[in-house]
N, C-alpha and C positions, 0 to 999 in steps of 0.2 A: 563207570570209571571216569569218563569223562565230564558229568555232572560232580565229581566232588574235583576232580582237577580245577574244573572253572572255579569254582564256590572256593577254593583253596586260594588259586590265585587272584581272585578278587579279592577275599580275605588280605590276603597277603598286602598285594597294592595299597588295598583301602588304607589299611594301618599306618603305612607312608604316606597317604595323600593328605594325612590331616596334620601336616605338621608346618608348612607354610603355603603363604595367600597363593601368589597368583601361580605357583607349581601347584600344589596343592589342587587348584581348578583345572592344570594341564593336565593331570596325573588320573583325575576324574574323569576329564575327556577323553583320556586315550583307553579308559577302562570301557568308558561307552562304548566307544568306536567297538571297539573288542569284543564287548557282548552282545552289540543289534550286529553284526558280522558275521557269527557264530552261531543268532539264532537263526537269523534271516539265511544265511548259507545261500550268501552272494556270490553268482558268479563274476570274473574276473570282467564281464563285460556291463553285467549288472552295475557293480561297484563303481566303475568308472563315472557309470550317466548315475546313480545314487545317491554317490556324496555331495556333488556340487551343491544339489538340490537340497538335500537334507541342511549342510553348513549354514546355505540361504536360509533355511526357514528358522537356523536355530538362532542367528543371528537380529532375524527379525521381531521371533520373541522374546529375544532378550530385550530389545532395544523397549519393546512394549511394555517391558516387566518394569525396566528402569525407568519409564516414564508412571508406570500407574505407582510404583516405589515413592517418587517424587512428590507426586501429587497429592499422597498419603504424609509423606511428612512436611511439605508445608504450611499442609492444612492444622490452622487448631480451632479444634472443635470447641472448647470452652466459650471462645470470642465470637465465635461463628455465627453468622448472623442466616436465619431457615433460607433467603433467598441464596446465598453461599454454598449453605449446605444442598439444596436443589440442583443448584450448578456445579457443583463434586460429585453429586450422583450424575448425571448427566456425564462427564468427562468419566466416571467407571464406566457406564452402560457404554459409550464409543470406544472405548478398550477392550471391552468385551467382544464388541463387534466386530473391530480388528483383526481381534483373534480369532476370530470363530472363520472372520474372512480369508484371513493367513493360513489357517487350518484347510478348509476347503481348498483351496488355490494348492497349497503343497499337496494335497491330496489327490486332486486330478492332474500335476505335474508327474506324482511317481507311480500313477499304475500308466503313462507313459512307458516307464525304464523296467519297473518291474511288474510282476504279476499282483491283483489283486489281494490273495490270500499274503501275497508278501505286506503288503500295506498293511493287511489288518494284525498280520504277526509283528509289525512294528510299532502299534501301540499297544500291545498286549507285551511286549518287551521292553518298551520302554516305562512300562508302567511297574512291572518286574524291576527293573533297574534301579527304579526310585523307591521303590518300596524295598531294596535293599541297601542301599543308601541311608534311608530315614533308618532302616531298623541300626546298621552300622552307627550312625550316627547320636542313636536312643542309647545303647551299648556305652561309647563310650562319655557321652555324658553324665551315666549312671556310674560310669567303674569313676570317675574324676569326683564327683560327692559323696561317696567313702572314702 
């Protein structure tokens, strides 16, 4: 029961989250929050030391998204001359690195606050999360080309 509750209200939300920008991405966030919360079955002392840490990390990959984003559309590849293109791979592989640094770092930050098994139920949740997102996502871009 509780499993179609969630799936209902996320349902539910989802459908309203795609109708503008920057609500639209709050609406999303607070779905997140909602479901690693729910699975993870944070205690109230958990939570507290949890989110800081989490907001931190989520912050920093975004910041890394919108730089490797950048990078990719400055870049054209037509005009591109291979010593360019050498040094665009070079700025992906230190992004990559970033993040994989970023990842680590958050990782030994939150089996601090929480227990291990909790860490790894939060990428296996958050991977849940986006994988219902995309499939929402797949949904309605197929009901919009009929």
């Amino acid at each position: 029961m509780k499993k179609i509750t969630l799936t209902l209200l996320f349902i539910a939300i989802t459908v309203s989250a795609f109708s503008q920008g920057k609500e639209k991405r709050e609406r999303i966030k607070s779905l997140k929050i909602a479901f690693i919360t729910e699975k993870l079955a944070l205690t109230e002392t958990e939570a507290q030391k949890f989110w800081p840490i989490y907001n931190a990390h989520e912050t920093n990959i975004k910041a890394l998204r919108q730089d490797s984003r950048q990078n990719r559309k400055d870049a054209d590849i037509e005009s591109m001359s291979e010593a360019d293109a050498k040094s665009m791979i070079d700025k992906m592989l230190i992004l990559e690195q970033k993040k994989l640094e970023l990842r680590k770092q958050f990782t030994t930050d939150l089996i601090t606050v929480i227990p291990a098994k909790k860490v790894i139920l939060l990428k296996i949740s958050e991977d849940e999360f986006n994988r219902r997102m995309f499939n929402e996502m797949r949904k309605r871009k197929g009901k919009r080309k009929e």
